[in-house]
C-alpha distance (Angstrom), angle and dihedral (degrees) to the residues before:
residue distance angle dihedral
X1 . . .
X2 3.84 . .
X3 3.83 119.0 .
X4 3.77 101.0 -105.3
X5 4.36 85.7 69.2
X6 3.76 91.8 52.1
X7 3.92 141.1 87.1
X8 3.72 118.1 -127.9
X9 3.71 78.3 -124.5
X10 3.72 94.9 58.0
X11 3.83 96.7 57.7
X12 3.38 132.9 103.3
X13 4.11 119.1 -128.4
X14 3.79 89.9 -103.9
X15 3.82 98.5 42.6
X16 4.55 83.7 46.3
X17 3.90 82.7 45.4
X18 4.11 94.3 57.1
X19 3.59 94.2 35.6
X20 4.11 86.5 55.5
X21 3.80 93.8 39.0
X22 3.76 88.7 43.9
X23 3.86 85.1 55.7
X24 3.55 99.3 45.8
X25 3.90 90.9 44.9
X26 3.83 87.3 56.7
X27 4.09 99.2 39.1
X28 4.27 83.4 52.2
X29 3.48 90.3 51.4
X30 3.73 95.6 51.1
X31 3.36 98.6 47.2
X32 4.11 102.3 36.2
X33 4.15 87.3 32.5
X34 3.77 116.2 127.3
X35 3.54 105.1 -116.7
X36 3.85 92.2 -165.3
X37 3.93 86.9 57.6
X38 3.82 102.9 140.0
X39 3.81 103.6 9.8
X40 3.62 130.6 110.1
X41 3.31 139.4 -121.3
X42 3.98 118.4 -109.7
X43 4.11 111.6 -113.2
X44 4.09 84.0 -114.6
X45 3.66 87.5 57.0
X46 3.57 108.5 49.5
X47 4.25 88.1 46.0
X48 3.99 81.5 52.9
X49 3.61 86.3 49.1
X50 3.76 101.8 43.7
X51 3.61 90.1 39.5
X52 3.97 90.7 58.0
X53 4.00 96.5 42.4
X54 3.62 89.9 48.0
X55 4.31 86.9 50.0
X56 3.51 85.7 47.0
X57 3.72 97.5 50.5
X58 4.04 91.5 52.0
X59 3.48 89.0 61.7
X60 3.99 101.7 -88.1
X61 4.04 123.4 147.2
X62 3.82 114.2 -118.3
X63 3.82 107.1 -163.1
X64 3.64 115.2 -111.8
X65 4.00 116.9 -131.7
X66 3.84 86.9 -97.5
X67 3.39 96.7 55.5
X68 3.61 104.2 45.0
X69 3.97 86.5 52.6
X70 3.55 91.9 51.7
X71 3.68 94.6 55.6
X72 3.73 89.9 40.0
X73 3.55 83.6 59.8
X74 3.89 95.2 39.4
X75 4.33 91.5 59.5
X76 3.94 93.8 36.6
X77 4.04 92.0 56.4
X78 3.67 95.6 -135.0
């Protein structure tokens, strides 16, 4: 008997437990899921990309998130 024909009441701990973990497994996935999963990068992209590891790897500083925000807000006087 598969879970959709049964009661809450009508399960046993184990068969509640996998229908919860199941659930939980599947509401994770959802929300933490890579959406890009499967899709490639544009030509433009990956040059961008390899262009910026490769700048990185000779010793340049890529801006992290932070910092790029805080000059954003720096030059836009908020």
């Amino acid at each position: 008997m598969g879970f959709g024909e049964m009661t809450v009441a009508e399960m046993t701990a184990i068969e509640l437990k996998t229908l919860v973990q199941s659930a939980v497994r599947e509401t994770l996935q959802d929300i933490l899921g890579d959406p890009d999963a499967g899709l490639e990068l544009s030509p433009e992209f990956e040059e961008r990309l390899q262009r910026a590891v490769s700048y990185a790897a000779s010793g340049g500083h890529l801006l992290s998130m932070r910092e790029l925000a805080d000059q954003l807000e720096d030059t836009s006087g908020v």
